[in-house]
C-alpha positions as CSV (number, residue, x, y, z in Angstrom):
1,X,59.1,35.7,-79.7
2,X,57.0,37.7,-82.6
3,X,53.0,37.6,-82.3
4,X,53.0,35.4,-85.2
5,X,55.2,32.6,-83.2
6,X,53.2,33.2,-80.3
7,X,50.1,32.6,-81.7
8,X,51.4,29.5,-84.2
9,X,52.3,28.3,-80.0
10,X,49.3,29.0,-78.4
11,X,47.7,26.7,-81.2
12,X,50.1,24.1,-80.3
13,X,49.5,24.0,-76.9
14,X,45.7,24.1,-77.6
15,X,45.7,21.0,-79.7
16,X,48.4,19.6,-77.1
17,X,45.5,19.9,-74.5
18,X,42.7,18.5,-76.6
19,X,44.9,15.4,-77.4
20,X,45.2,15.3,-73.3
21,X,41.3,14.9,-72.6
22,X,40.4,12.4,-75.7
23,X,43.7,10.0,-75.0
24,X,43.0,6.3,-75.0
25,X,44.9,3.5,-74.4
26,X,45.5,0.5,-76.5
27,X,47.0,-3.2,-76.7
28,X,45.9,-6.0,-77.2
29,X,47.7,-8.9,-75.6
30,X,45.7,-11.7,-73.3
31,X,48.9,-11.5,-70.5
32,X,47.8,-7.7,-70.0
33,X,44.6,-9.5,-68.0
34,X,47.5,-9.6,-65.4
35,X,49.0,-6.8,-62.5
36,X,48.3,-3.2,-64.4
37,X,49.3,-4.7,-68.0
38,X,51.9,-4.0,-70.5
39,X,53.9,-1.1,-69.5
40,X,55.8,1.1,-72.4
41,X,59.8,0.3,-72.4
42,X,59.9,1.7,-75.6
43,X,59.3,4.9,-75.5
44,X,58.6,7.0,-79.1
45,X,58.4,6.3,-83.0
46,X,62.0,6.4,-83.4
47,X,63.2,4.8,-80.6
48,X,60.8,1.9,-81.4
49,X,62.7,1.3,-84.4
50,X,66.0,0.8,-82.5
51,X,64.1,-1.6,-80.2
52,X,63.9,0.6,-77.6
53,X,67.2,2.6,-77.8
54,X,67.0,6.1,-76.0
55,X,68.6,5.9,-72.9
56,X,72.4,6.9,-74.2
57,X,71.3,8.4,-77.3
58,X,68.9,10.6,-79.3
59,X,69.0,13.4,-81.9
60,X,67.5,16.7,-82.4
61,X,65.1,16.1,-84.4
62,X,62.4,14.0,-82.5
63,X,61.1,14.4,-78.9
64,X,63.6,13.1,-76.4
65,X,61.3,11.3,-74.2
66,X,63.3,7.9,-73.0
67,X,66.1,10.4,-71.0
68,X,65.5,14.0,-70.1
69,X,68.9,14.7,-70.1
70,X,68.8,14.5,-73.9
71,X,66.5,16.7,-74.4
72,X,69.5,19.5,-74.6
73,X,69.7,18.1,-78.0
74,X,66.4,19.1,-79.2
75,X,68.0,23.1,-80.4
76,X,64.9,23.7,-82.3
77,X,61.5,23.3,-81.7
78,X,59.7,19.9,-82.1
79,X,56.2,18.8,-82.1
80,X,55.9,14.7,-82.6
81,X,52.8,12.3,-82.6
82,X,52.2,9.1,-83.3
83,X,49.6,6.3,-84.1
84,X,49.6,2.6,-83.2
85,X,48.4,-0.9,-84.5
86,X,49.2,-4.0,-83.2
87,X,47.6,-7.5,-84.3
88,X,48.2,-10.7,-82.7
89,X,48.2,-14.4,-83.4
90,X,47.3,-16.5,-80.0
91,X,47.3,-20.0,-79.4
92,X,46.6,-22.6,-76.7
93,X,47.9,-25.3,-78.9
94,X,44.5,-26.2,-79.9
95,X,42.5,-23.3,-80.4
96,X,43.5,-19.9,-82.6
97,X,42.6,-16.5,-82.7
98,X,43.3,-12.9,-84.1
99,X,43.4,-10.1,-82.2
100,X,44.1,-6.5,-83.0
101,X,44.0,-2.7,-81.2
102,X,45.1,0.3,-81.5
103,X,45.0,3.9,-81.3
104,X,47.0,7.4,-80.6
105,X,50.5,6.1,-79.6
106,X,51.6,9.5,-77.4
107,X,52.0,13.6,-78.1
108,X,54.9,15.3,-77.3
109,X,57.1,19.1,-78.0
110,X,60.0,20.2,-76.6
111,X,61.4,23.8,-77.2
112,X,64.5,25.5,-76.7
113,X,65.1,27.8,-73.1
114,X,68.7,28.9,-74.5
115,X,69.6,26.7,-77.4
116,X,72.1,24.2,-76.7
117,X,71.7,24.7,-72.9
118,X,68.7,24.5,-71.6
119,X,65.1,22.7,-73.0
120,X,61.5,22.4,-71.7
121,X,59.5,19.7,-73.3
122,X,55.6,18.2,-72.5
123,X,53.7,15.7,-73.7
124,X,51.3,12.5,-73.0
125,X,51.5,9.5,-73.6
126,X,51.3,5.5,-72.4
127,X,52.6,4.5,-69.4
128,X,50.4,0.9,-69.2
129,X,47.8,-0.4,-71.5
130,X,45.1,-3.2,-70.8
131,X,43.1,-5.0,-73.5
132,X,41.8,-8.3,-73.4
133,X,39.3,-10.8,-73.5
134,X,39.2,-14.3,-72.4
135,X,36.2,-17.3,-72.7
136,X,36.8,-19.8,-69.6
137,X,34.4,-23.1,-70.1
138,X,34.4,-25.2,-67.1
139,X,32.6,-27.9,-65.3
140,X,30.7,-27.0,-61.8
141,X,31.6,-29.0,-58.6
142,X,29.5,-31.5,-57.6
143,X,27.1,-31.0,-60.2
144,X,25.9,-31.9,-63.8
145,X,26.1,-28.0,-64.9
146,X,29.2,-26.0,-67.1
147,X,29.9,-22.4,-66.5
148,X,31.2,-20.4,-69.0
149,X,33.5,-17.1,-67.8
150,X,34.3,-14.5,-70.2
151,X,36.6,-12.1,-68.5
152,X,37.6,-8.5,-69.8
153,X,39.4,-5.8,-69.5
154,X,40.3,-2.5,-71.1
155,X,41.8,1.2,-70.2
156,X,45.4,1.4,-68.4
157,X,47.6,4.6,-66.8
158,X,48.7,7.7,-69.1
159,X,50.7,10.3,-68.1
160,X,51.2,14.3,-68.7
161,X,54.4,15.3,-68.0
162,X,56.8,18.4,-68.3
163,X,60.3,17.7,-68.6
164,X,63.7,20.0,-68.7
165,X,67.3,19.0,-69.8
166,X,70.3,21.3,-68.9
167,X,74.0,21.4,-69.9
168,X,75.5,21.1,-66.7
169,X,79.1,20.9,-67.4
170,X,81.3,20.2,-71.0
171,X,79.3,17.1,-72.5
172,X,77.6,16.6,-69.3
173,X,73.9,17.0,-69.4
174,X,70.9,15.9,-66.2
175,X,67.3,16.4,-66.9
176,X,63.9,15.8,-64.6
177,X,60.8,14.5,-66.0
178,X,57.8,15.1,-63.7
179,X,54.6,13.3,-64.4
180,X,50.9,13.2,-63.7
181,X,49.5,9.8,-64.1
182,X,45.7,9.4,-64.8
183,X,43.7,6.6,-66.2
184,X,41.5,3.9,-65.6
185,X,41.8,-0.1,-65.5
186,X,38.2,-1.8,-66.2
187,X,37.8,-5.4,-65.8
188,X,34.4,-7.0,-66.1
189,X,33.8,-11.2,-65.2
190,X,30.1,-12.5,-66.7
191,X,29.4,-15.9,-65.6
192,X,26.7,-18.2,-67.1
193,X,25.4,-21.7,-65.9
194,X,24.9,-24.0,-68.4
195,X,22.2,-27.1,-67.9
196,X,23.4,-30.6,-69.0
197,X,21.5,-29.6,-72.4
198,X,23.8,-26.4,-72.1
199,X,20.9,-24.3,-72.2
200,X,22.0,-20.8,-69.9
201,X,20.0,-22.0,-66.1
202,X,19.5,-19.8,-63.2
203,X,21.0,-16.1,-62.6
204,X,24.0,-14.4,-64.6
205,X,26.0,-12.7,-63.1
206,X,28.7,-9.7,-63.4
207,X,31.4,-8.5,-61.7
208,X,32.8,-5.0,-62.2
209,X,35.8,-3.6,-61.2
210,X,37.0,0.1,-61.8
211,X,40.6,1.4,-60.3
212,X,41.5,4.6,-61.5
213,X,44.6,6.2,-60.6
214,X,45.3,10.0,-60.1
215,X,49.3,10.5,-58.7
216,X,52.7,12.1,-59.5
217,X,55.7,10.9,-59.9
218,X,59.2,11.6,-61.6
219,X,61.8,10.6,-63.5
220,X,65.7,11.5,-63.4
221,X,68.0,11.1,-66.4
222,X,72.0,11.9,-67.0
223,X,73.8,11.8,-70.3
224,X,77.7,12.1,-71.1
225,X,79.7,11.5,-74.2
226,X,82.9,11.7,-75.1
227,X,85.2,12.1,-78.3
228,X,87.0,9.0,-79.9
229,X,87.7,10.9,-83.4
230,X,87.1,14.0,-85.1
231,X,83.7,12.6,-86.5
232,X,82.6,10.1,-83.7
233,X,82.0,9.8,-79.7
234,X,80.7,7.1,-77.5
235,X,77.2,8.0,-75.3
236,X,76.5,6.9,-72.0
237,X,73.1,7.2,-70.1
238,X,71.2,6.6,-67.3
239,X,67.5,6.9,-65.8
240,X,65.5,6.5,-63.1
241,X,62.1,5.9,-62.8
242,X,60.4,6.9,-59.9
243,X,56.9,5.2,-58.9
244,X,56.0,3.5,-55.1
245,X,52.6,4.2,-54.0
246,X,50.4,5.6,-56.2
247,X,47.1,6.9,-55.2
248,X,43.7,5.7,-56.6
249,X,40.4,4.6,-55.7
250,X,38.4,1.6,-56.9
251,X,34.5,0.8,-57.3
252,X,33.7,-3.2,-57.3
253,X,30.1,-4.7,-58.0
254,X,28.5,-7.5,-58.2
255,X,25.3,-7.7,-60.1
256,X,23.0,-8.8,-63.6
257,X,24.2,-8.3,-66.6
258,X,24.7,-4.8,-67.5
259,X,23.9,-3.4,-63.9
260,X,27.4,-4.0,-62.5
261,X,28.9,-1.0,-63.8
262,X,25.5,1.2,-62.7
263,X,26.5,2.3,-58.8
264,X,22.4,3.1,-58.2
265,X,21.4,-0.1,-59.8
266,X,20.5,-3.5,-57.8
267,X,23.4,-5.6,-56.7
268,X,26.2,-5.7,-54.0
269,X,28.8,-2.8,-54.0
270,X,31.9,-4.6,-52.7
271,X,34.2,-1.0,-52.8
272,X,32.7,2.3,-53.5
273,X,35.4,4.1,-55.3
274,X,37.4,3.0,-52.0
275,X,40.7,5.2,-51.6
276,X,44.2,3.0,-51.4
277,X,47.1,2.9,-53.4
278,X,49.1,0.7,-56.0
279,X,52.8,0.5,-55.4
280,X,54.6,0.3,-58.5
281,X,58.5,-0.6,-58.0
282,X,60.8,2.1,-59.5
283,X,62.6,1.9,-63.2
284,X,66.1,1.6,-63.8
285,X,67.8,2.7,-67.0
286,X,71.5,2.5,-68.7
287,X,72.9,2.3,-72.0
288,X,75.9,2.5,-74.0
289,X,75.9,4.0,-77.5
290,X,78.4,4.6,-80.3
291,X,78.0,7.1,-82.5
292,X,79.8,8.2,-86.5
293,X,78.3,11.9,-87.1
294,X,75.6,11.4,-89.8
295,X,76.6,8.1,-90.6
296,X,75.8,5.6,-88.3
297,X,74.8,4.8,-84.2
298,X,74.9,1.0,-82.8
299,X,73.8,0.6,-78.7
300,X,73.2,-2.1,-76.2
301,X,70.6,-1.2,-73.1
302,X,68.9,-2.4,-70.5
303,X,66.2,-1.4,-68.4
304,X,65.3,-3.4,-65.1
305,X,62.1,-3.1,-63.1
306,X,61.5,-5.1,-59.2
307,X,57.6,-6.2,-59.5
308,X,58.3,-8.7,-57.5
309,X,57.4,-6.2,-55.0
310,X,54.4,-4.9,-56.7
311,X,51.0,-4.5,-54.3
312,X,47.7,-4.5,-55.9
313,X,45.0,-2.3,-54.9
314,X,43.7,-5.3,-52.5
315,X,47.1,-5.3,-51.0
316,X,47.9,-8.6,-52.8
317,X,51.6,-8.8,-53.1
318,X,54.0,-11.6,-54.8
319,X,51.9,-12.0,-58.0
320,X,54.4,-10.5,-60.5
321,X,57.9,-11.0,-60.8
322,X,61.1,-9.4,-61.5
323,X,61.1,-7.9,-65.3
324,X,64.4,-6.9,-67.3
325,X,64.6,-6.0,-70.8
326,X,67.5,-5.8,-73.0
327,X,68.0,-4.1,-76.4
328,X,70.3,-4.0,-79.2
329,X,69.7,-1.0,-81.7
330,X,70.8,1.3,-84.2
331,X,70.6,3.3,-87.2
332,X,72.3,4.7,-90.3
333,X,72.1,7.4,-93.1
334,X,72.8,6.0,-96.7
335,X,74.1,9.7,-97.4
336,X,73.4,12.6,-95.1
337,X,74.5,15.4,-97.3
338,X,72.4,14.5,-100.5
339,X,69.9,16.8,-101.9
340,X,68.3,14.9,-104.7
341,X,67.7,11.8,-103.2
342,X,65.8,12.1,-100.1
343,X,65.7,8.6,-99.2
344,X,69.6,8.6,-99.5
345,X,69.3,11.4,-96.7
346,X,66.3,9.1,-94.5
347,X,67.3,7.6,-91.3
348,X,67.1,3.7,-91.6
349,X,66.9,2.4,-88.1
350,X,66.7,-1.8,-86.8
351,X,67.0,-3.5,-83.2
352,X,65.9,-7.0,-81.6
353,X,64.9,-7.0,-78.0
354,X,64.3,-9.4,-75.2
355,X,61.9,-8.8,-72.4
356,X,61.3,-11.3,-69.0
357,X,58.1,-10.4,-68.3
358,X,56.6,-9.7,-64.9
359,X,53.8,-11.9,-66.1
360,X,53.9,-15.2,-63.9
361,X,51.6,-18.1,-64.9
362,X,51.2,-21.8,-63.6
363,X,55.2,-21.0,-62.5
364,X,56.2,-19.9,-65.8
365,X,57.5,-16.4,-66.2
366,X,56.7,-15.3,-69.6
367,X,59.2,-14.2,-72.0
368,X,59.1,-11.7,-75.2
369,X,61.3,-11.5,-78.0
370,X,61.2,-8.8,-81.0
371,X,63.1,-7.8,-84.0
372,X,62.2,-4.6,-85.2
373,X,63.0,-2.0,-88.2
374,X,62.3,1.6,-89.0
375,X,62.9,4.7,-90.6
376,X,62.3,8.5,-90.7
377,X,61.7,10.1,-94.0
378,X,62.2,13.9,-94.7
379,X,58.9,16.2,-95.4
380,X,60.9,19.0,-96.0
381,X,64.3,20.5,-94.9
382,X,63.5,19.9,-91.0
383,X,60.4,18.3,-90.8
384,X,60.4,13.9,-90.9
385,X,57.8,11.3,-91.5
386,X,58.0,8.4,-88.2
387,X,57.5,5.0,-88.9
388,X,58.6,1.5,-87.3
389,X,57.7,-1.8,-87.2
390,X,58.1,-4.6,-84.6
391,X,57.6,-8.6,-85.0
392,X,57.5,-10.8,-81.7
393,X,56.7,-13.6,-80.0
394,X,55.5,-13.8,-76.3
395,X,54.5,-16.9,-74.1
396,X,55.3,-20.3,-74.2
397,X,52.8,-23.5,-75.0
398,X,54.4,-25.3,-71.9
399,X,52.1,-25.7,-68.8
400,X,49.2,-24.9,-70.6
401,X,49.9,-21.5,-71.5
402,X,48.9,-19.6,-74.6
403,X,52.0,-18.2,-77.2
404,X,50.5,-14.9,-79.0
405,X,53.0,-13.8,-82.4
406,X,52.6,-10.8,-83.3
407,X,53.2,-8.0,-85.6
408,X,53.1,-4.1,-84.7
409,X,53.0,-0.5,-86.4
410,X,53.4,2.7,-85.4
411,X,53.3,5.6,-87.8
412,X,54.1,9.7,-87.2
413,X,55.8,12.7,-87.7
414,X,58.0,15.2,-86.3
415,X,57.1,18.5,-87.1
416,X,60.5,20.9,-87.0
417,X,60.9,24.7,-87.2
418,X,63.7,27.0,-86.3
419,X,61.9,30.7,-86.7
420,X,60.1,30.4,-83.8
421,X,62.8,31.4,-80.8
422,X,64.6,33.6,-83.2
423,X,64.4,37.1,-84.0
424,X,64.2,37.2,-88.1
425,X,67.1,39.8,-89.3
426,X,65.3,40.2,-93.0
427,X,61.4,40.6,-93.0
């Protein structure tokens, strides 16, 4: 590699970092009140647009980040990042309200070892998100007075992993993607007493609660295809996700207004960053794609995840249950091999999805349902502008529940260049 590529590297890895220590979380559904909140099935800007599609197939030209084994297809190096925005309708049936969030989706690059062979990729991004807030009115027991709750929450887990894809045999490809997952999960509860005038009576109170989480874990992938024509194969993949027990420590208080969060302050510490773990249950991956060479891709896949054996922090196990998700995806290229009409040579990409939930209310499981679109637009020859879009419903009005429609965004780029792991012939 020349000085010049070295330092244009460096650089990279320098603003890689900086996006590391200033990454924050975002969402902004009420059901994320629940377990560690809404975990990322999705994975990056293009595969959004597929609903999800990434396990049996991706391209060269974005970060490979659903399967490690397809990373081998990223020949030439590739920095990606993305921003999110999400807003949300919810209703109880009686009662409405908008809700929005958002924020830096993920950062990723992957790079060449050998072209074609071997690839080493990093990045951060979103592993759970937690954003909410909810305003319970109630009556007291055996009393004349109303309480009103308003319960929050906000933070969730990242991660900053390293992954590597390698051509194992003839259209064969494994890859491991090791992670380190950091973050915190804040949720506050502020109870008032109301008087029969409903004038605020006697002490308010807060309750604080802080688990932050500091662990490894790792994720497998394989990848295979195989010819059906001169111009087209079929793709198979598979991943695995592993989490189990992941180390953390949590801080609880209980105390006035604005003091809970203050360890020094008056009130009662119920844990003092207390060590213990979380067990997450493992991911499971697979997919089936079918692909015409810069025309066309269709897949169906499905991802599965047991939290019916989650365990909270408190060792509280059986409030989640099972979650699957299944997605239906592809995308085409009006003509790949135009050079006038660079929206003739822009990928156009679409997908509908269907999540259950872990999310278990008043015996309800909660289901999600999205249809989503996307694209990625040329910069120059190698470089593309991200974008994708996502409509959905989640919840039900049943059992007194709340249904949230909602519409989501997420817009970046994919920065390409094929100098830097080669030796330049003509200066």
């Amino acid at each position: 590699m020349s000085i010049t590529n070295s330092i244009r590297f460096l650089g990279v890895l320098g603003t890689f970092f900086i996006f590391t220590q200033a990454f924050p979380q975002s969402s902004a559904s009420t059901y994320s009140a629940l377990g560690l909140g809404e975990f990322n099935y999705s994975g990056v800007t293009q595969n959004q647009g597929m609903a999800g599609l990434g396990i049996s197939f991706g391209t060269g030209w974005g970060v490979n980040y659903m399967n490690p084994a397809l990373s081998t297809r990223n020949t030439i190096f590739n920095f990606q990042a993305a921003l999110n925005y999400k807003r949300i309708n919810v209703t109880s049936g009686t009662d409405n309200a908008t809700i929005d969030g958002g924020g830096l989706s993920y950062v990723g690059l992957s790079f060449p070892v050998k072209s074609g062979k071997r690839t080493l990729g990093m990045g951060v991004g979103q592993i759970s998100s937690v954003n909410y807030s909810i305003l319970v009115k109630g009556e007291v027991n055996n009393s004349d007075f109303n309480s009103i709750n308003r319960v929050e929450g906000e933070g969730g887990i990242s991660e900053a992993y390293l992954s590597y894809g390698i051509v194992v045999a003839k259209n064969l490809s494994l890859g491991i993607h090791g992670s380190y997952l950091f973050g915190s999960t804040i949720r506050t509860n502020q109870l008032v007493l109301l008087n029969p005038d409903d004038a605020e009576f006697g002490f308010q109170t807060e309750y604080y609660e802080r688990l932050t989480v500091s662990d490894a874990t790792f994720k497998a992938g394989a990848h295979y295809y195989f010819k059906t024509g001169a111009k087209s194969n079929i793709h198979i993949g598979a991943t695995y996700h592993a989490f189990g027990n992941i180390n953390g420590k949590e801080f609880a208080k209980i105390a006035d207004f604005g003091q809970a969060s203050r360890p020094d302050s008056d009130g009662d510490v119920l844990r003092n960053n207390e060590k213990g773990t979380v067990f997450i249950p493992s991911n499971l991956g697979y997919g089936i794609s079918y692909e015409k060479i810069n025309k066309f891709v269709i897949g169906l896949e499905a991802q599965m995840q047991n939290f019916s054996q989650y365990r909270s922090f408190s060792g509280v196990q059986g409030e989640l249950g099972d979650t699957y998700r299944v997605a239906l995806g592809g995308q085409l290229i009006p003509n790949f091999s135009t050079v006038s009409n660079i929206f003739k040579r822009s990928t156009i990409r679409f997908g509908i999805e269907y999540q259950q939930t872990p999310f278990i209310l008043n015996q309800t499981q909660i289901n999600d349902i999205g249809i989503n679109f996307g694209a990625s637009v040329p910069i120059n020859s190698l470089s593309l502008m991200n974008f994708a879009i996502k409509f959905g419903s989640r919840g039900t009005l049943n059992n007194g529940l709340i249904k949230e429609d909602y519409f989501g965004v997420t817009l970046g780029f994919s920065l390409n260049d094929n100098t830097w792991f080669y030796k330049r012939v003509f200066e």
